[in-house]
C-alpha positions in Angstrom: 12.9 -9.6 -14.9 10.6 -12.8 -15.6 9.6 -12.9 -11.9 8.5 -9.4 -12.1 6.1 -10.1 -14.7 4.8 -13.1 -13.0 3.1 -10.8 -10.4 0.2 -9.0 -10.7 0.7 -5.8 -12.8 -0.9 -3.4 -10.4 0.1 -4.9 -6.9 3.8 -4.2 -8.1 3.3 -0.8 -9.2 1.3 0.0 -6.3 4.2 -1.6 -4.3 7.3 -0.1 -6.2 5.3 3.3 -4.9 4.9 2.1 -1.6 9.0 1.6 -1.3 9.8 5.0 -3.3 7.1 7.0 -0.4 8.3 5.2 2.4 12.0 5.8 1.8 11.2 9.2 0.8 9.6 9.6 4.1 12.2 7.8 6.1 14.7 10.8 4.2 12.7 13.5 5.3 13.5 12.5 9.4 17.2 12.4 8.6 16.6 16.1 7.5 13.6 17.5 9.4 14.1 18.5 13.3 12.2 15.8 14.7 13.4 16.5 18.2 11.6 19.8 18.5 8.1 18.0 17.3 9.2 15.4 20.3 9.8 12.6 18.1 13.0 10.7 18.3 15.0 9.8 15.3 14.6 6.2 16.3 11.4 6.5 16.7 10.5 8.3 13.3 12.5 5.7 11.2 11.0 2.4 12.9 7.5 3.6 12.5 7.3 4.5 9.3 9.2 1.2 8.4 6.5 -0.6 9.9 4.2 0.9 8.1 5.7 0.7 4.8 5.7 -3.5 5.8 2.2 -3.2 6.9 0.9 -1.0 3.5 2.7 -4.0 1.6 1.2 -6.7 3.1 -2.4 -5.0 3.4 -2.1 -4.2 -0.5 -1.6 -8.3 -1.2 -4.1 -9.2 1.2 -6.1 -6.4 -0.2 -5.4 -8.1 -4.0 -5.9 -11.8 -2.6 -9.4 -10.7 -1.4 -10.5 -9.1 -4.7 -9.1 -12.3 -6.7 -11.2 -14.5 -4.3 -14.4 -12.2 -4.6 -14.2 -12.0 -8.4 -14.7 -16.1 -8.8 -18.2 -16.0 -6.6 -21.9 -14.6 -7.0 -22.3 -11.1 -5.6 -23.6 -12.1 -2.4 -20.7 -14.0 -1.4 -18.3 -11.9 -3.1 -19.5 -9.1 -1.0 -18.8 -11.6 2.1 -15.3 -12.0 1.1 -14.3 -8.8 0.1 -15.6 -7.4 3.3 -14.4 -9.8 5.4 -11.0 -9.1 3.9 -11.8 -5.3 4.6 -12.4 -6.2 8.6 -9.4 -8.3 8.7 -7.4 -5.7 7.6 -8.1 -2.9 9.4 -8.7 -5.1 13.4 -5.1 -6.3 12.1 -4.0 -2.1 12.3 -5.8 -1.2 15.3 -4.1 -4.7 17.2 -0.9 -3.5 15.9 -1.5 0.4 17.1 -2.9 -0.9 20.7 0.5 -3.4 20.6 2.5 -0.6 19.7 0.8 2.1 22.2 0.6 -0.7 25.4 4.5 -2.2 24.7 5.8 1.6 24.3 7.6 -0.1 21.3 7.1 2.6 18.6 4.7 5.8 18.4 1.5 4.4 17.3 0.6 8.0 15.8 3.9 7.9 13.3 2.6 4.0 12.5 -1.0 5.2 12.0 -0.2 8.2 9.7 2.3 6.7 8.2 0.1 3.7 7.2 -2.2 6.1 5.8 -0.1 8.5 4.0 2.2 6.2 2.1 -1.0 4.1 1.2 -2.7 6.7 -0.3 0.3 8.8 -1.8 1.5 5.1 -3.4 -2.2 4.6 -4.6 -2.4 8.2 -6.1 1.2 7.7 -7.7 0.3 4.2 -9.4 -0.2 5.6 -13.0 3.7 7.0 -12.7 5.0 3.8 -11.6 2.8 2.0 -14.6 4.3 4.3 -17.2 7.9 3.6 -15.0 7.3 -0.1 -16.0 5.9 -0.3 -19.4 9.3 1.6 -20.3 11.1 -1.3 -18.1 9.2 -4.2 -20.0 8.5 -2.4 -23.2 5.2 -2.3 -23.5 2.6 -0.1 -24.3 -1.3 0.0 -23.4 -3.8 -0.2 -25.6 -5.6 2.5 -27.4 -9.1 2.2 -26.4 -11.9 1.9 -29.2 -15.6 3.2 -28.7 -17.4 0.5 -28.7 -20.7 0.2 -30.9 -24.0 1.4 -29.8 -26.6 -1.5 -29.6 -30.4 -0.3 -30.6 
């Protein structure tokens, strides 16, 4: 419980969400007929794993980045932060061309996998926050206007 605290707040919610989608979506392709879309079990299940992995480590990278940026001037902050935003994203489109030139996995499961349990784990964060203020016992603080300067 003290390790979980050590890490940033917001990467673990985001990444608690990113475990919850992904095995929800590995779930769905032991119910859904996946054969008549042309999709093998196999298949289905090893994608979306890989993209649960990649969404994991993109998020930390994603976190390492801002952290980085946030200690510099705005000039080299932008640097950073979108050099962290290139890295990223040539890192998914090597892994797709891998994945599409080894015959491996089906790039198109990794892809919209990567995308959808990203976004759905972004989108659920304030859940996952309310999920571990209950765990640690906390509550956030009630915001106060601040004063108007003249």
């Amino acid at each position: 419980m003290k390790k979980l605290r050590e890490i940033n707040r917001t990467l673990l919610e985001i990444q608690t969400g990113v475990v919850f989608w992904t095995t929800v979506a590995l779930l769905t392709g032991v119910v859904l007929p996946l054969s008549s879309w042309g999709v093998s079990r196999v298949d289905w299940m090893l994608g979306l794993a890989v993209a649960g992995i990649c969404v994991m480590i993109s998020m930390a990278h994603m976190l390492r980045c801002l952290e980085r940026g946030l200690d510099l001037d705005e000039e080299s902050a932008t640097k950073v932060i979108y050099r962290g935003y290139i890295i990223r994203y040539v890192s998914l489109c090597v892994l797709l061309i891998v994945t599409a030139v080894a015959d491996v996995l089906n790039p198109v499961i990794v892809c919209l996998g990567y995308l959808l349990i990203m976004k759905v784990a972004v989108y659920s964060q304030p859940f996952t926050h309310k999920l571990y203020n209950k765990l640690f016992h906390e509550t956030d603080p009630i915001p106060e206007p601040l004063e108007e300067e003249l």
